[in-house]
Structures are given as structure tokens and as C-alpha cells.
N, C-alpha and C positions, 0 to 999 in steps of 0.2 A: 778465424773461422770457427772454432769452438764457442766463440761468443757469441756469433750469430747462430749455432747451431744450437745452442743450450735458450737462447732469446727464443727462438723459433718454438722448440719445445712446450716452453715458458707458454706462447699463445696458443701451442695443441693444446696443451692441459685445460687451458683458461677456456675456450673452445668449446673444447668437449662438456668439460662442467655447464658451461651454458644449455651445451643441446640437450645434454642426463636430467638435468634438473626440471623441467617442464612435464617432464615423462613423470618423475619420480611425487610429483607434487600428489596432495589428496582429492581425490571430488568426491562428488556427494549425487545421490539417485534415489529413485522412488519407483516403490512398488504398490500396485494398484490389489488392491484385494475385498472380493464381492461375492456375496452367497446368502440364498434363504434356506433354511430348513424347511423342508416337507411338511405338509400337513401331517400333523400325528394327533391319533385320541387313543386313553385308554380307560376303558371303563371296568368297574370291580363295582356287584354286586354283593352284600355279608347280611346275612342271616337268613330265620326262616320262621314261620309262624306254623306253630302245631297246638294242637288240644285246644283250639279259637273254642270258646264257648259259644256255638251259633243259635243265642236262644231268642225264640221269636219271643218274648213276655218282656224284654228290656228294650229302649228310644230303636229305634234303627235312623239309619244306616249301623251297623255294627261297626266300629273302626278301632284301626290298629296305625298308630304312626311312629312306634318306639322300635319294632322287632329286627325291620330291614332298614339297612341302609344302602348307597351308592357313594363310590369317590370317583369324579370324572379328572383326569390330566387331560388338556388339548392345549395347543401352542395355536390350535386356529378359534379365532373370536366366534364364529357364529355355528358349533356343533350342536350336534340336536340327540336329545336321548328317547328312544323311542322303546311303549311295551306294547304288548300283544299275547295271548293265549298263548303258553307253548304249544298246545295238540299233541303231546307227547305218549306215547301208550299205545296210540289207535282209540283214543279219545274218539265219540263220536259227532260228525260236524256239526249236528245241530245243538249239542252242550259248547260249543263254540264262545269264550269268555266266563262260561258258569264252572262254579265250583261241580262236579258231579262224583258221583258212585266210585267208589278205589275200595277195592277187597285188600288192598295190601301187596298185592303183586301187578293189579292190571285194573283198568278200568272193566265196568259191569257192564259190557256192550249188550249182553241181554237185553236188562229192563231200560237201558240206558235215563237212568234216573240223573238230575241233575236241581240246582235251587233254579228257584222259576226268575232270581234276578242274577245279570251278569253283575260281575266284581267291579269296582271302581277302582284305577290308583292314579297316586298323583306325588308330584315334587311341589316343594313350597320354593317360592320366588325369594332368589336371595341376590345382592350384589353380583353384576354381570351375568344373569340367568334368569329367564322368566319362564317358571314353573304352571302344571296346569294339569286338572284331575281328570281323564278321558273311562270312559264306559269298553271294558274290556273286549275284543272279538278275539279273530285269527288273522287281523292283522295288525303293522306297524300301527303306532300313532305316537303322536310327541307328547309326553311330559313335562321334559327340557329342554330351553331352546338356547342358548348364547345369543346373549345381544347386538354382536357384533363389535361394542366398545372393547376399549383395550384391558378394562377389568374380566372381560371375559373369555381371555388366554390366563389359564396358569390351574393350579391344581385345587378342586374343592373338595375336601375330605369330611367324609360321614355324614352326607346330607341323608335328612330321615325320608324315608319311602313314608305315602299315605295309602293303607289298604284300606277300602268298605264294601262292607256285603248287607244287603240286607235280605232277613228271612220275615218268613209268614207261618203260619199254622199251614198251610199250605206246601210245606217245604216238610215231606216226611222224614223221620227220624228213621237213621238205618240200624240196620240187624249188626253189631258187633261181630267181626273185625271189621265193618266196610265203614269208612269216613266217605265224607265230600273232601274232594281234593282238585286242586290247579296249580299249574305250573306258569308262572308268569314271566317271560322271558322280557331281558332287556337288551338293545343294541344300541351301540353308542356308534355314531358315523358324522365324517366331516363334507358338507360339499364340495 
């Protein structure tokens, strides 16, 4: 009886080990993993032009394309950089794009003097951007536009800004402390 009882045993053990080992064995799975980033832009503005010699006796347009620059980052291809007049001060509307009248603290709403030409600026066309010089108002206009190609995701640092003014004999010379002054805002946005 012991012989069959230890036999018996013998094929629990053997058994078991069959049913554990199936369990115990390795597998293998997959995980599914998917995502876009958000559109993102960020745009930086750096410098400033002061003491511009606005003399009507030398070529016009007057230009400046070394002072300002812009660095655009976007992860989306076809961003657009747009300028426009700031209006800032209480500028008045009809100096809208022109350099005018700054005492140093505020604009000269008085005589509301301004140059008789609005500002020009513009970005130069470079790999994944195509650039473009618009006549300044109080509103948006594009500059810079992304091509949409895939060169035009990723980050473009210290592309130069183009300023031009042109003056005339026509464009009076002011009474010191007051310059001609503008505030040229830029917006960088994604559709």
C-alpha cells in the first residue's frame, strides 16, 4: 500500500508541475503609444534704433537693417509674424504708421506733427520663411510667413529686421527734447 501511495504521489507531483508550468511560463505584449504636441510659437524681439540721422540731403528711403532683430521658435510649419503701429501714448490716429512728435514723455497731441511718410519694415526670405516689407498702419500685416515645408518648424535665431523712412524738406525739424518717434509692435501667431 505504501507503494501505491508514494506511486500515486509521484503522479500528484508530476501533475501539478504540469498545470504550474504553463502559468509560470513568459509572454510578451504591446503598448500602443500616440500624441501630437500643440501648436506652439514664440517670438523675441532685440534691439532698438535711436539717434537715426533722419536727414533729408542723403538716397531715401533711409534704412536700417543691422539694429533689430527677431528669433521665431514654432513646432508648427506655416506661422506668420506680423507688424503694425503700436499706437502707444495716445498717439494720434491719423499719425497712424508715421514716425511723429515725442517730447520725451508723451506724444505732441497738440500740433500733432508727424513725417509725411509712413515707416516700412520687412524680414528677408530665408530657408522655410518667406519674408516681405509691408508700409506701416495700426494694423496687423505679415512680414513672415512659414512655408508650411517641414524646414519651417524649428527655431530661427537673429533674423535682421528691415527699417525705412523716408524724409523730405518737408518733414520739419523739431524743437529739442522732441524727436519723431514709433513704436513698432510684432506678433508672432499660429493658425
Amino acid at each position: 500500500m505504501q507503494k501505491n501511495v508514494l506511486i500515486l504521489a509521484g503522479i500528484l507531483i508530476i501533475a501539478f508541475a504540469a498545470v504550474v508550468a504553463p502559468v509560470m511560463a513568459a509572454t510578451a505584449g504591446n503598448a500602443t503609444i500616440s500624441g501630437n504636441p500643440p501648436l506652439s510659437m514664440n517670438l523675441t524681439v532685440t534691439g532698438t534704433i535711436t539717434g537715426w540721422s533722419l536727414d533729408p540731403s542723403v538716397s531715401q528711403p533711409l534704412t536700417n537693417a543691422t539694429a533689430v532683430t527677431m528669433t521665431v521658435r514654432s513646432n508648427d510649419r506655416s506661422w506668420v509674424v506680423s507688424a503694425k503701429d503700436g499706437m502707444d501714448n495716445s498717439k494720434t490716429s491719423g499719425t497712424a504708421g508715421k514716425m511723429a512728435d515725442w517730447n520725451g514723455t508723451a506724444y505732441n497731441t497738440t500740433s500733432s506733427i508727424s513725417l509725411g511718410s509712413a515707416m516700412l519694415v520687412g524680414a528677408t526670405t530665408a530657408t522655410g520663411f518667406t519674408g516681405a516689407t509691408v508700409t506701416l498702419t495700426g494694423s496687423d500685416q505679415a512680414i513672415a510667413t512659414g512655408t508650411g515645408a517641414t524646414a519651417a518648424a524649428g527655431t530661427f535665431n537673429a533674423l535682421p529686421l528691415t527699417f525705412q523712412q523716408s524724409v523730405t524738406y518737408a518733414d520739419p525739424s523739431l524743437i529739442s527734447p522732441d524727436v519723431y518717434r514709433i513704436i513698432v509692435t510684432f506678433t508672432g501667431s499660429t493658425p
